[in-house]
FIVEX-36188 format. One record per residue (C-alpha): chain; x, y, z. Coordinates in nm, 2 decimals, m for minus. Layout:
  cadena      xx      yy      zz
       A       X       Y       Z
...
This chain:
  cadena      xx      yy      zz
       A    0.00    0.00    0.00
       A    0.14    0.32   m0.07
       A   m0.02    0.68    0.06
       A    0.01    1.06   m0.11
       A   m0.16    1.32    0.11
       A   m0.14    1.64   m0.01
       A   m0.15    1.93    0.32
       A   m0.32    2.22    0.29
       A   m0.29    2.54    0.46
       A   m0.65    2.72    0.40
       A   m0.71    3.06    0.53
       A   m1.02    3.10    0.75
       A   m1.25    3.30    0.50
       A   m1.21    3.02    0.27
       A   m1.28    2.71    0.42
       A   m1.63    2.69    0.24
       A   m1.54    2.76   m0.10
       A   m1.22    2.53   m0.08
       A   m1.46    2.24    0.05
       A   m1.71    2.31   m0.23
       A   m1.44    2.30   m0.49
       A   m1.35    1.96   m0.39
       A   m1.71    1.83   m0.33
       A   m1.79    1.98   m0.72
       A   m1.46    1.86   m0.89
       A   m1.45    1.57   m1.12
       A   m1.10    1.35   m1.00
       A   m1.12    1.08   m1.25
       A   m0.97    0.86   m1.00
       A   m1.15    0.60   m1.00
       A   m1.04    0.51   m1.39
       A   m0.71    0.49   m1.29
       A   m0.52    0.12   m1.20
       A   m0.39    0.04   m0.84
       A   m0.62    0.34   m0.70
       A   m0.82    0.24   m0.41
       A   m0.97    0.54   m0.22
       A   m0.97    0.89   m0.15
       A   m1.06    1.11    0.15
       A   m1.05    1.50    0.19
       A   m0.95    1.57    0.59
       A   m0.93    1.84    0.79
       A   m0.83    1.97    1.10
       A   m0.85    2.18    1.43
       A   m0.81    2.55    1.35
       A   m0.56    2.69    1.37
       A   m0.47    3.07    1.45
       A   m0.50    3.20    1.11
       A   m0.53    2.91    0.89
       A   m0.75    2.54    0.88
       A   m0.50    2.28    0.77
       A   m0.66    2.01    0.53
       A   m0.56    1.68    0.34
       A   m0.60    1.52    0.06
       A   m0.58    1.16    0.12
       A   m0.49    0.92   m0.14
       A   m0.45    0.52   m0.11
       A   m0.30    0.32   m0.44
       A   m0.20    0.00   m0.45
       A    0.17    0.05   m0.45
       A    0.40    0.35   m0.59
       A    0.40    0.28   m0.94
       A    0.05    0.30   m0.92
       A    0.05    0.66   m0.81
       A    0.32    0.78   m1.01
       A    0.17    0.64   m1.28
       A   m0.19    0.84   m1.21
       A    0.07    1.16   m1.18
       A    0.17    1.13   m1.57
       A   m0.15    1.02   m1.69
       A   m0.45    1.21   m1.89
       A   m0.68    1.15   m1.58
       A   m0.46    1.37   m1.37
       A   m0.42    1.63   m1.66
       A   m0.82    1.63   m1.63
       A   m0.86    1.68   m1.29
       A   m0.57    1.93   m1.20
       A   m0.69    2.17   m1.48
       A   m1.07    2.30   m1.29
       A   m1.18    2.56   m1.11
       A   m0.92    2.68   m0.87
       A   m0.95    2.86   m0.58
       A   m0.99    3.25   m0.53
       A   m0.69    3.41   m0.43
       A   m0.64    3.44   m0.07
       A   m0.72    3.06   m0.02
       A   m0.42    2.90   m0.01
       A   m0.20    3.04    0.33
       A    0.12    2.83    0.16
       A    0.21    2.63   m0.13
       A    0.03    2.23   m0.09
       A    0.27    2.00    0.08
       A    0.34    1.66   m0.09
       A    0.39    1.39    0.19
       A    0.41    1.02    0.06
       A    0.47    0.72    0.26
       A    0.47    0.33    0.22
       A    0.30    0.10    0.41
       A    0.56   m0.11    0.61
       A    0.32   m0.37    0.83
């Protein structure tokens, strides 16, 4: 099993529009080989910021780098975006491999 979560810093003023941009965007996901699920999180708030994730599950590495290169993930990445002001920091890639 391999995991990519992406970490979002989201300013306060934002937190409903970024959530509706998720709940209305197409991911394609589902089409691709060795995905197996996909969960938007977030968290406490902070002082000036909420700090979400996007939580991805693929059957091994190749799998996800593989949905990186691929037409699907061209689809997806080019919607709506976010207003400006959103986004407190750039999105943080974390990705780690299931060990047990």
């Amino acid at each position: 099993m391999f995991i990519a979560m992406n970490r979002f810093k989201i300013s306060k003023d934002f937190c409903q529009e970024f959530e509706q941009i998720w709940r209305d965007r197409d991911s394609y996901l589902e089409q691709v080989a060795g995905f197996k699920s996909f969960n938007l999180l977030k968290s406490a708030e902070h002082e000036d910021f909420v700090l979400y994730a996007s939580h991805s599950v693929w059957e091994d590495e190749n799998a996800f780098i593989a949905w990186t290169k691929s037409e699907e993930f061209r689809l997806a990445h080019r919607q709506a975006s976010a207003p400006k002001g959103t986004y407190i920091s750039h999105p943080e890639l974390e990705t780690f491999t299931s060990v047990l």
